[in-house]
C-alpha positions as CSV (number, residue, x, y, z in Angstrom):
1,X,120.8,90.8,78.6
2,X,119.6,87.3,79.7
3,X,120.9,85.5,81.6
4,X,121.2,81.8,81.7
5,X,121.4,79.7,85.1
6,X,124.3,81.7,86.8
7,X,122.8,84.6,88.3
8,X,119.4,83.6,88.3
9,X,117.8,83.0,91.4
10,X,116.0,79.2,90.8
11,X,112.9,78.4,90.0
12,X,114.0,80.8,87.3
13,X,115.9,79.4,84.5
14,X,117.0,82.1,82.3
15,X,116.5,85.9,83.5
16,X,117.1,89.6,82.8
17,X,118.1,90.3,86.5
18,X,117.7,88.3,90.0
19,X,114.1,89.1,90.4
20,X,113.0,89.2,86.6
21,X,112.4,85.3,85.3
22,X,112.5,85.5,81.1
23,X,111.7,81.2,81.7
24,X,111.2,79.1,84.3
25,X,112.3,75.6,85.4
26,X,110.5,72.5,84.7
27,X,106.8,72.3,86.5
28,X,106.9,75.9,86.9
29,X,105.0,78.6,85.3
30,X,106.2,82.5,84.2
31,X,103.8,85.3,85.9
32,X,104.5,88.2,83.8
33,X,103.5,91.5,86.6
34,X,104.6,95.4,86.4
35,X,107.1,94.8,89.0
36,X,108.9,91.8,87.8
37,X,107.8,88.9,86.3
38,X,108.5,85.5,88.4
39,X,107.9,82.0,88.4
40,X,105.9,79.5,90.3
41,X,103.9,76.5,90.8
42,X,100.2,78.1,90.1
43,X,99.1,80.6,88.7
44,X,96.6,83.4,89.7
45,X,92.8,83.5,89.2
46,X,91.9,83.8,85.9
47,X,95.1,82.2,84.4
48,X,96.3,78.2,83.8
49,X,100.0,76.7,83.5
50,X,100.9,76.5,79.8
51,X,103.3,73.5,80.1
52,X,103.9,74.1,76.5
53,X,105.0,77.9,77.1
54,X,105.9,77.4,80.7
55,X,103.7,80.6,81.4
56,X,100.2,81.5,82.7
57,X,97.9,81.9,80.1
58,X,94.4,83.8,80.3
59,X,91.4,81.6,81.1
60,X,88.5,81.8,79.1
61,X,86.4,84.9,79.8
62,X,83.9,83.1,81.7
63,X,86.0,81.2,83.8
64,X,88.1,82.2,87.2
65,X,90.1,78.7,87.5
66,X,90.6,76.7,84.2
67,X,93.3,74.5,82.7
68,X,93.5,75.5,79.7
69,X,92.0,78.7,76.8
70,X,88.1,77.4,76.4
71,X,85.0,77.8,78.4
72,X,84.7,73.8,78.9
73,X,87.6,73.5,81.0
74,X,86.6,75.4,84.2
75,X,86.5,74.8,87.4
76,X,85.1,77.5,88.6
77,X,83.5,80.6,86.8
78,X,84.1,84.3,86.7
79,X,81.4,86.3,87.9
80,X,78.1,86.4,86.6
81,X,78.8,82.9,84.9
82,X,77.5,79.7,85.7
83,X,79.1,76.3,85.7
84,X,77.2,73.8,83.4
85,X,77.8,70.2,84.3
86,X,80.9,69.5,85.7
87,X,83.3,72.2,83.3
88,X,81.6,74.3,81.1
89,X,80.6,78.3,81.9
90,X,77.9,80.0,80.5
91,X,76.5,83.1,80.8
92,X,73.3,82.6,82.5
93,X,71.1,82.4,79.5
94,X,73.7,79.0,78.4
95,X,71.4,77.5,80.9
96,X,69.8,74.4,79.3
97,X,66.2,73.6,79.9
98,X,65.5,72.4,83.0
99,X,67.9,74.2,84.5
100,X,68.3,77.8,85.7
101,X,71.6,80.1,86.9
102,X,71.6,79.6,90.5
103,X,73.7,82.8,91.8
104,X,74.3,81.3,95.0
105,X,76.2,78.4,93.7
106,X,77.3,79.8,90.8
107,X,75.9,77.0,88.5
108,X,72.9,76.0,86.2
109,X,70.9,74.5,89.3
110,X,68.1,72.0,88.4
111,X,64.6,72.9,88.4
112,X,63.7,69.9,90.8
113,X,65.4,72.2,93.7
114,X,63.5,75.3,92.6
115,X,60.0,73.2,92.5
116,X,60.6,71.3,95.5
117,X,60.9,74.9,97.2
118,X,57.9,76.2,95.2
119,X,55.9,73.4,96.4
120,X,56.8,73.7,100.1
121,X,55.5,77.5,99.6
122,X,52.5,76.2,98.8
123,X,52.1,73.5,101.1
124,X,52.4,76.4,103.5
125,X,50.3,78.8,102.1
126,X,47.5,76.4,101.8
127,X,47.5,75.3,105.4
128,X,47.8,79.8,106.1
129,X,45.3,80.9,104.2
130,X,42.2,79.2,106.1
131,X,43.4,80.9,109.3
132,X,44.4,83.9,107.6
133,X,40.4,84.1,106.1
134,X,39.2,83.8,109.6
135,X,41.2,86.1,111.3
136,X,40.2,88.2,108.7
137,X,36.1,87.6,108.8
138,X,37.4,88.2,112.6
139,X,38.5,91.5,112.2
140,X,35.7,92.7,109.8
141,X,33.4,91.8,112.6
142,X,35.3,93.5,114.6
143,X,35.0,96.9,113.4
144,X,31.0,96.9,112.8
């Protein structure tokens, strides 16, 4: 039986017992569980407030925080995804050119960080390699 208002604990606003919210009040959002299903402000990873529904509502598969069903209205992504531009998640090979999935940040990082890094192993290895040739030539001498 549902009840409406009187015996519902607020923020539900019609329920099948104290602790089991059927709808919520305005501005918040049904969380269906096992134990009981409640309401509140936000909902868990991988869901978004339906204000249409008043209920949380699965992400996209790619994404852990969204506001609403598609993969362009991330915030953040679900794991082994990649945020592209500001809310789109890809899988890693949604990466566009010039960019690759950057598993530390958990977006498609530009190339310019990669190459600046690349070139500062260089730089090194340039600079290494003269003294590595004569400890070398040292070493060789060495053992005659």
């Amino acid at each position: 039986m549902i009840n409406t208002n009187s015996g519902c604990v607020s923020p539900c606003q019609t329920c099948t017992s104290a602790t089991s919210c059927v709808t919520c009040v305005t501005s918040y959002y049904l969380q269906l569980s096992p134990d009981d299903d409640k309401c509140d402000t936000a909902c868990p990873l991988f869901y978004y407030g339906d204000a249409i529904t008043g209920s949380c509502q699965s992400c996209h598969t790619y994404c852990k925080v969204c506001t609403g069903p598609t993969d362009n209205v991330c915030s953040q992504c679900a794991p082994g995804y990649y945020l592209l531009g500001a809310s789109t998640c890809v899988p890693p090979s949604g990466c566009i050119p010039g960019t690759f999935p950057d598993p530390i940040t958990s977006t498609c990082a530009s190339m310019s960080f990669l190459n600046i890094f690349c070139l500062l192993i260089l730089i090194r290895l340039r600079f290494s390699l003269p003294n590595l040739r004569k400890r070398n030539k040292l070493r060789d001498l060495r053992k005659q």
